[in-house]
C-alpha positions as CSV (number, residue, x, y, z in Angstrom):
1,X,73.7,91.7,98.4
2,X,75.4,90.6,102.0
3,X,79.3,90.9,101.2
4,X,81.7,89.6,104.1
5,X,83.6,93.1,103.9
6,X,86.5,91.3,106.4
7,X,86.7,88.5,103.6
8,X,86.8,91.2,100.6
9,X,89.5,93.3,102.1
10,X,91.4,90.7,103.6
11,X,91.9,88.7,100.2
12,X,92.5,92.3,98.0
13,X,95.6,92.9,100.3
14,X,97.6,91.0,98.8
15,X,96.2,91.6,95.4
16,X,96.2,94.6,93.1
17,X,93.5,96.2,90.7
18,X,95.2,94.8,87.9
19,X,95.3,91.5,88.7
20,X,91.6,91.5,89.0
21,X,91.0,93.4,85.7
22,X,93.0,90.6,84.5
23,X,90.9,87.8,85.9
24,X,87.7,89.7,84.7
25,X,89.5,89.5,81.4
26,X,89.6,85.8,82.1
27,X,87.1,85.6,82.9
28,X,84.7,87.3,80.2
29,X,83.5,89.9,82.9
30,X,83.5,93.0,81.7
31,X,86.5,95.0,82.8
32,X,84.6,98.2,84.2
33,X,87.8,101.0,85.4
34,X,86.6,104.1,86.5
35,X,88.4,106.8,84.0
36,X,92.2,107.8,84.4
37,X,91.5,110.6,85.9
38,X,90.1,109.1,89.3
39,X,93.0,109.2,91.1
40,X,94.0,108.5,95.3
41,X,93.9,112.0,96.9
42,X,97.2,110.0,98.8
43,X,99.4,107.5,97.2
44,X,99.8,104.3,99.1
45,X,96.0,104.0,99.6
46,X,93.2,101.1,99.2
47,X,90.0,100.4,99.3
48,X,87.4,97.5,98.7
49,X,83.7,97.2,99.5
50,X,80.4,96.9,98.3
51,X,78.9,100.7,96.3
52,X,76.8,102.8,98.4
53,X,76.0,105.3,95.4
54,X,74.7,108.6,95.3
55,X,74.1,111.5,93.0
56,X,75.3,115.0,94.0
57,X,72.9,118.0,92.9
58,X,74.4,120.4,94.9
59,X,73.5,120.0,98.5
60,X,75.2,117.5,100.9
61,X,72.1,116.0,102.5
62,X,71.9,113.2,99.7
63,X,75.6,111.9,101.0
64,X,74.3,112.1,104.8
65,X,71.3,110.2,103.7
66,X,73.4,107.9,101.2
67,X,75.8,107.3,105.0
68,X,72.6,106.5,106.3
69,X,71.8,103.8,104.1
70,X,75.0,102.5,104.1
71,X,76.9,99.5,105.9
72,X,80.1,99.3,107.6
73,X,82.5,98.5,104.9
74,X,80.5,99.9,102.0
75,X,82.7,102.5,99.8
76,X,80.8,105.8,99.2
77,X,80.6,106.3,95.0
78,X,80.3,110.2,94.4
79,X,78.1,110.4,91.1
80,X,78.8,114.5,90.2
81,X,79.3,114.0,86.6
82,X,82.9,114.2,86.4
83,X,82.5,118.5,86.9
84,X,85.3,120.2,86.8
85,X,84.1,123.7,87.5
86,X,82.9,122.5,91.4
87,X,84.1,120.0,94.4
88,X,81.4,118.1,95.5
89,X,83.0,116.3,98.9
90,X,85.1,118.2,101.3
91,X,86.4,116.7,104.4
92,X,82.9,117.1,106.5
93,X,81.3,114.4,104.4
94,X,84.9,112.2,104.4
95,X,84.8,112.4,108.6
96,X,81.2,111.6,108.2
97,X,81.8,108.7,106.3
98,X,84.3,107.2,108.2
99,X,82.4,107.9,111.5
100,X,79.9,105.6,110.0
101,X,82.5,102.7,109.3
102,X,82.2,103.8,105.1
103,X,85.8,101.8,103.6
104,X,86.2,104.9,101.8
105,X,84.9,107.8,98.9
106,X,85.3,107.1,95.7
107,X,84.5,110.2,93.2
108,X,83.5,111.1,90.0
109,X,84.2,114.6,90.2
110,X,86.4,117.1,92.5
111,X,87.1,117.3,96.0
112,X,88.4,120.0,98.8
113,X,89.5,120.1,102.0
114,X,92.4,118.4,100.7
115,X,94.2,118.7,103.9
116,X,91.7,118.1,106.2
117,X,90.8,114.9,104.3
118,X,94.3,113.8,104.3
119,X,94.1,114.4,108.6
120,X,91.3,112.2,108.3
121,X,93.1,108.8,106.6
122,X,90.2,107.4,105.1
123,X,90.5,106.2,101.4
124,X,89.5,109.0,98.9
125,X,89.7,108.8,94.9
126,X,88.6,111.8,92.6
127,X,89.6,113.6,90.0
128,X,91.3,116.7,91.6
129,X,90.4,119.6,94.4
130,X,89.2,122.8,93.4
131,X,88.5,125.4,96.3
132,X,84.7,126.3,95.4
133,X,81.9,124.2,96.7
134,X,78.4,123.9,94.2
135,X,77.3,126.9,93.5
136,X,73.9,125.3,92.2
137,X,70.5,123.1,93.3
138,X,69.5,120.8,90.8
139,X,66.2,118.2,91.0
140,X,66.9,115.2,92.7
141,X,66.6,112.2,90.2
142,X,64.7,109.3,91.4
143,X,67.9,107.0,91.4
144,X,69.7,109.7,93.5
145,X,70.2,106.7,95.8
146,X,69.9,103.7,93.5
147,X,73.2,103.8,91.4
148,X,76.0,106.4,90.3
149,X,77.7,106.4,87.6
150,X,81.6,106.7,87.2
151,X,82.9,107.7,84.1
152,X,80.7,104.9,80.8
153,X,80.0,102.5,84.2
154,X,76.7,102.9,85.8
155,X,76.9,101.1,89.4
156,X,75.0,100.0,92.3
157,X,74.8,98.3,95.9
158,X,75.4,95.0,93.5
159,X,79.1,96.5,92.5
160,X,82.1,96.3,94.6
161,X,84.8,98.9,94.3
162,X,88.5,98.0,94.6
163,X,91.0,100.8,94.7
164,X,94.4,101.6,94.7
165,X,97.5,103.7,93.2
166,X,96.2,102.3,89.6
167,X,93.2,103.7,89.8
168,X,89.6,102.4,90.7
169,X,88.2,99.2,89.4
170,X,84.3,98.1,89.6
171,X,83.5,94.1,90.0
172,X,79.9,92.4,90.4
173,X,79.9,91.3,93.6
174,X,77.9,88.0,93.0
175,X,81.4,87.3,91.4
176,X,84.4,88.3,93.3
177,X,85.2,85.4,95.0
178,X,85.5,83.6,91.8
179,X,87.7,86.9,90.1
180,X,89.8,87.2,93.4
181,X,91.0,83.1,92.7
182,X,91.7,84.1,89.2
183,X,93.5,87.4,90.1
184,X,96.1,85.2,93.2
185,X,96.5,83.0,90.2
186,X,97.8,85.5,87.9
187,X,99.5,86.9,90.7
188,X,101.5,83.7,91.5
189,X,102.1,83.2,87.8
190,X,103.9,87.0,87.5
191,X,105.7,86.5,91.0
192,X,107.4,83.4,89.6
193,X,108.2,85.0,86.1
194,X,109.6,88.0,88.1
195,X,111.8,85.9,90.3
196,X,113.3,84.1,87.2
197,X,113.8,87.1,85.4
198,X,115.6,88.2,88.6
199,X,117.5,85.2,88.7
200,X,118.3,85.3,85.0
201,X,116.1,83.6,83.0
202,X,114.7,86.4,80.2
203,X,110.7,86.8,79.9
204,X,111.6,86.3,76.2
205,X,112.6,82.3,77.3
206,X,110.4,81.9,79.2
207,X,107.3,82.7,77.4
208,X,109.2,80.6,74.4
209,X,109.3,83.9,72.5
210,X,111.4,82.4,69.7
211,X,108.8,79.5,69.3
212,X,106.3,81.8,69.2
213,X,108.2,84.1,66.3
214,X,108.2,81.1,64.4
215,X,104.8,79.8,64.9
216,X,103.4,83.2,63.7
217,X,105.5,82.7,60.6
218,X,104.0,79.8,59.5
219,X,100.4,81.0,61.5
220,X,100.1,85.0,60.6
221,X,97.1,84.9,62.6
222,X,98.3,83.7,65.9
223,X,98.0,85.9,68.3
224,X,100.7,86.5,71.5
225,X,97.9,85.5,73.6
226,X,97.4,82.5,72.0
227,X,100.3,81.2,72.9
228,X,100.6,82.1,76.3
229,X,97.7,79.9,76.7
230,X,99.6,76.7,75.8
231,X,102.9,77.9,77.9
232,X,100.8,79.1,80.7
233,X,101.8,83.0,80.9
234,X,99.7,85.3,82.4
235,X,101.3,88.7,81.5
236,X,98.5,89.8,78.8
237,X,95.2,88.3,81.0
């Protein structure tokens, strides 16, 4: 799928992964976050654009092939099963990939090189370094290419990634622009409940907390959420 990456990154900047895992909430999309442990080699860092996936068995021709395939603004996703006894990118493969115009590397799995790769300034998540390289050369699977998958999420050239110091979030492309308007909505909601909390007006009034409280007395079964749709919040979705 053609994605306009200039578009993609240019609306996610002012945007963060959470409010778009709160619009997919919203939106009955599921909310697909890579696992906890995918983490910004440097803070401060983002990245959005469409999956280029691969699957590592050991030897780094499938990333040069899977840069090959790619387009400018794709993010590289790093399928190495979340190992922890290897690294699986080291900073040959990150210069590669931004040589090509790759947004970033996102990893499920280890990196090295850590200092080289931070020299280099392009965008990479993983779980953590570790000094050794594979020492192994599995089979190629047929969808070495075709998708990768990040933790229960299996994704592909469909997928866009969005990163940041939360963590990694997986959208389907077909429907960001609709989840990006969702997310600036929930961003403008929380900006305005921020600035009146600054200015002195509680959360608690104005979510109507106390109504709430006594709603659910009379309605065990109403839920918080529930009643943030009638007052308009937007802190739980």
């Amino acid at each position: 799928m053609d994605i306009d990456t200039g578009e993609l990154t240019g609306r996610f900047a002012s945007l963060t992964t959470a409010h778009v895992a709160d619009a997919c909430l919203r939106a009955g999309v599921p909310v697909r976050c890579a696992p906890a442990a995918v983490r910004p080699v440097t803070a401060c860092v983002r990245v959005a654009g469409r999956v280029a996936p691969t699957r590592h068995v050991g030897s780094v021709d499938i990333f040069l092939e899977a840069i090959d395939r790619a387009m400018s603004g794709d993010v590289l996703v790093v399928d190495n099963a979340g190992r922890t006894d290897e690294s699986c990118v080291g900073d040959l493969v990150v210069l590669e990939a931004q040589a090509a115009g790759l947004a970033g590397v996102v990893i499920w799995g280890l990196h090295r090189d850590t200092a080289d790769i931070l020299a280099v300034g392009l965008p990479v998540f993983s779980t953590g370094a570790i000094p050794t390289g594979p020492q192994r050369l599995d089979p190629r699977p047929p969808q070495a290419l075709a998708s990768a998958t990040v933790g229960e999420w299996t994704v592909d050239g469909d997928d866009v990634v969005l990163g940041d110091d939360d963590g990694v979030l997986f959208v389907p492309a077909g429907r960001v622009g609709e989840l990006f308007t969702l997310a600036e909505s929930i961003r403008d909601t929380e900006r305005r409940q921020a600035e009146r909390i600054r200015a002195g007006v509680p959360l608690r009034e104005q979510v109507g907390f106390d109504a709430y409280l006594a709603r659910r007395a009379e309605e065990p079964s109403l839920t918080f959420r529930e009643h943030l749709r009638t007052v308009g919040g937007a802190i739980e979705e």
